[in-house]
Each structure stands twice: as C-alpha cells, then as structure tokens.
C-alpha positions in Angstrom: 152.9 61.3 149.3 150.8 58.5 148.4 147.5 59.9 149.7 148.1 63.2 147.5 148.7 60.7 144.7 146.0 59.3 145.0 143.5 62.8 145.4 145.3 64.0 142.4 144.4 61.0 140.3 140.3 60.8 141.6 140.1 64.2 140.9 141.5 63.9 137.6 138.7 61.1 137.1 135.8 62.7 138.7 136.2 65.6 135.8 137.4 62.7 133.0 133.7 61.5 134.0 131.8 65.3 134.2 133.4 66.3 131.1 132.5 62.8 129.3 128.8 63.0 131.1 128.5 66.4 129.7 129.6 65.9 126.1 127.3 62.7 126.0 124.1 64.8 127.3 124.4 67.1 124.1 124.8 64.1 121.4 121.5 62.9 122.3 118.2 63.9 122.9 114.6 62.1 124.3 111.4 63.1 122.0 108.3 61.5 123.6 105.9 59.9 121.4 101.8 60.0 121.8 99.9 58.2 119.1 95.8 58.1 119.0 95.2 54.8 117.6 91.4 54.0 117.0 90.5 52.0 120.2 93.9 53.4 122.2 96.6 55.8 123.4 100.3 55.0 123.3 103.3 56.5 124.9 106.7 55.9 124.5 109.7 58.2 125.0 112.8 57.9 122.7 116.4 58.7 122.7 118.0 59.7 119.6 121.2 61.6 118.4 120.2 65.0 119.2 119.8 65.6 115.2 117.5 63.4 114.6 114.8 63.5 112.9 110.7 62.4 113.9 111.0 59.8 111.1 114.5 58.3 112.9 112.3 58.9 116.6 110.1 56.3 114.9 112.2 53.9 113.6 114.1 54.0 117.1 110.8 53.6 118.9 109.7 50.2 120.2 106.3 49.9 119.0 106.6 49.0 114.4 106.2 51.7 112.3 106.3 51.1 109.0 107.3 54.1 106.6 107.0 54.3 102.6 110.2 56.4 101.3 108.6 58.5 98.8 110.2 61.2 96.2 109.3 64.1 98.7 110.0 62.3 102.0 109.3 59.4 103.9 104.8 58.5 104.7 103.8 56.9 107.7 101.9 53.9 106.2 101.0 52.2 109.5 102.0 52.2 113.1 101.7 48.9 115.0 99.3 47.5 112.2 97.1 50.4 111.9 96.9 51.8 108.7 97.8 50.6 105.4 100.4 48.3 103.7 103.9 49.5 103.0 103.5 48.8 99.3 100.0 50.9 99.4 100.5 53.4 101.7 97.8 55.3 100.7 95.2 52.7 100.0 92.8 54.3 102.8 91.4 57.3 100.8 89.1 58.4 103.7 92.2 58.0 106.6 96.1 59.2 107.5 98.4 59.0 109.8 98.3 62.9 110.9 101.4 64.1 112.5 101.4 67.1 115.0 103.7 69.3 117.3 103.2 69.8 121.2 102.6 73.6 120.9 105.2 75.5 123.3 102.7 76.0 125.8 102.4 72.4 125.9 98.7 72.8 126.4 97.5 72.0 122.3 98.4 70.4 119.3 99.8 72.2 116.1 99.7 70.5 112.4 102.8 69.7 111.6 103.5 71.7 108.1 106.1 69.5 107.2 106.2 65.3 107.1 108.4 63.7 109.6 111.8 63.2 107.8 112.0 66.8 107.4 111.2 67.9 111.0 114.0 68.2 114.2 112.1 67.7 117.2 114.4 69.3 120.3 115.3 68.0 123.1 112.2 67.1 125.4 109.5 67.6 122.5 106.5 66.0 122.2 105.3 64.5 118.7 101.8 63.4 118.2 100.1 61.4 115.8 96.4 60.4 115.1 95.0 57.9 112.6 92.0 60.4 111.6 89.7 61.6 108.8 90.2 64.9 107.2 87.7 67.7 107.0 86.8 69.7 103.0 90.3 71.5 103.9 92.2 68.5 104.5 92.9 69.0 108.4 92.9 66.1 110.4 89.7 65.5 112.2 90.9 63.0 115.3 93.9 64.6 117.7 95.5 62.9 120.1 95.2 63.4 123.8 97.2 67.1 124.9 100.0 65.4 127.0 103.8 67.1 128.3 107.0 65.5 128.1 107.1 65.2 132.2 102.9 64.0 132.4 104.1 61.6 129.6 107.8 60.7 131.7 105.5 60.2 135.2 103.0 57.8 133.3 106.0 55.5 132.2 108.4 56.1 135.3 106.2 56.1 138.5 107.7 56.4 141.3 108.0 53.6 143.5 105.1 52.5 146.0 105.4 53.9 149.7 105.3 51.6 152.4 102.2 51.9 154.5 102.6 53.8 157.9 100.8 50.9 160.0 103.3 48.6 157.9 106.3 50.2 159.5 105.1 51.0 162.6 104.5 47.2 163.1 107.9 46.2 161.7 109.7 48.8 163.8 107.4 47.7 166.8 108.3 43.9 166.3 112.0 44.8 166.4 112.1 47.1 169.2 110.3 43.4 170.9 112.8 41.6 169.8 115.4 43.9 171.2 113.9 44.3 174.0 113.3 40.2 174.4 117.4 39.8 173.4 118.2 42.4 175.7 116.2 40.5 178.8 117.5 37.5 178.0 121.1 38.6 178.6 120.9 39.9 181.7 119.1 37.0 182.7 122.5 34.7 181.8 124.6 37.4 182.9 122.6 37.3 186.4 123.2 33.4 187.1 
C-alpha cells in the first residue's frame, strides 16, 4: 500500500513540475544582444517576459544603457558611455545609435523601421546595434558583426575543457600501479 502511495504521489509531482516547467518556458523569452561599439564588440544574451520589448531587453541587459523617453518613443542616447548625454541625446549630429534586426536567414542585418520600444523581438532573436554615421539617405553606415543566437550562446557558454588523453592515460596508469602495488602487498601478509 505504501509503495503505491508513494508512486502515486511522485508521479503527481513529476507532472506538477512538467506542467510548471512548461508554463514558465512560454512567459519568457532570451533575445541576444550584439552592439559595434567604436574600438569593440559586445554580446550579451537576455531573458525577458516573452512580451517584451528591445527597449526592456536593454534595460534588463548588464552592460548601462541609457535611454531618452521622447514623445514618439524611447532614443538610445548611449550604451556603456558611448554616445551622448541623457539630457542631449542627440548632441552628436554626425553619429546614432542604429538599431537592426538579425534577418531570418540569420546571415545579414535589416534596419530596423521602427525604434526599440515599439519592436517585439521573439524568442531566440538577435538585435544589433552600431554607433555609426549615416549616408545622404540617412542609413547607417557602421553594422555590426552578422552573428546567430547559438554562434552568440557558444561564445558566452563554452563548453568545458577536455582533459588531455596522455593526462588520463597517466592517471588511469598510476592507479592501475597502485592496485596492482595494494593488491601485492596483500597477499604478501596473507602469505606469512
């Protein structure tokens, strides 16, 4: 009695957890991050509630970001001290912060047509972001490096270093001696 008691209840708590596991996967989402600073790249990935937009993937990100709120939406001013003041945000006529989209073949950048508190990333996207010039048509002029969600994931999750092969065939080698040395040893106070 006890032992069905007892499967009843874990498998009561193994779907408690899958069902929990699975409602928790679709309230959130990770956007990944890659900003072109003038001497530098930077990568960050970010969970977020899965509505969120690029302007809340900022403000959640580690590295500052500071963002004017203006009557049409919020402006990057700077990111990590590169750009211009909050209270100027726009006191750099000759540079921007330009904000792109990972295009779905993951192998380009699109201009974002829209400024990044009226964009939804999805789940897995990749957001760009380039301090850059502009050309006579107002298009940025720096991009930042073409990277995927998983090149971007790899870069700041390696996995972990292999042990050498001569390491471990020394290691098992010295413990199959020391075996072998115990095992001798034995039968030598065994034999007297």
């Amino acid at each position: 009695m006890r032992k069905r008691v007892f499967v009843i209840i874990t498998a009561l708590t193994l779907m408690i957890l899958l069902a929990t596991t699975a409602f928790a996967q679709g309230t959130t989402k990770r956007v990944a991050l890659v900003i072109q600073f003038p001497d530098r790249t930077y990568t960050e990935i970010v969970t977020v509630p899965a509505d969120a937009t690029t302007a809340d993937v900022l403000a959640a990100a580690t590295i500052p970001v500071a963002m004017a709120d203006l009557s049409w939406g919020k402006a990057i001013c700077n990111i990590d001290g590169v750009g211009n003041p909050i209270d100027n945000c726009f006191a750099d006529p000759q540079h921007f912060w330009a904000y792109f989209h990972l295009n779905a073949a993951g192998d380009g950048w699109d201009i974002s047509q829209v400024g990044v508190s009226g964009y939804v990333p999805a789940d897995r996207s990749v957001e760009g972001f380039a301090w850059s010039g502009f050309d006579a048509n107002y298009n940025p002029t720096t991009f930042p490096p073409v990277m995927t969600f998983d090149a971007i994931e790899a870069e700041l999750n390696p996995p972990p270093a292999e042990i050498p092969e001569p390491t471990t065939i020394l290691l098992l080698g010295g413990g199959l001696m020391g075996l072998a040395g115990y095992v001798q040893r034995r039968r030598k106070m065994n034999a007297q």
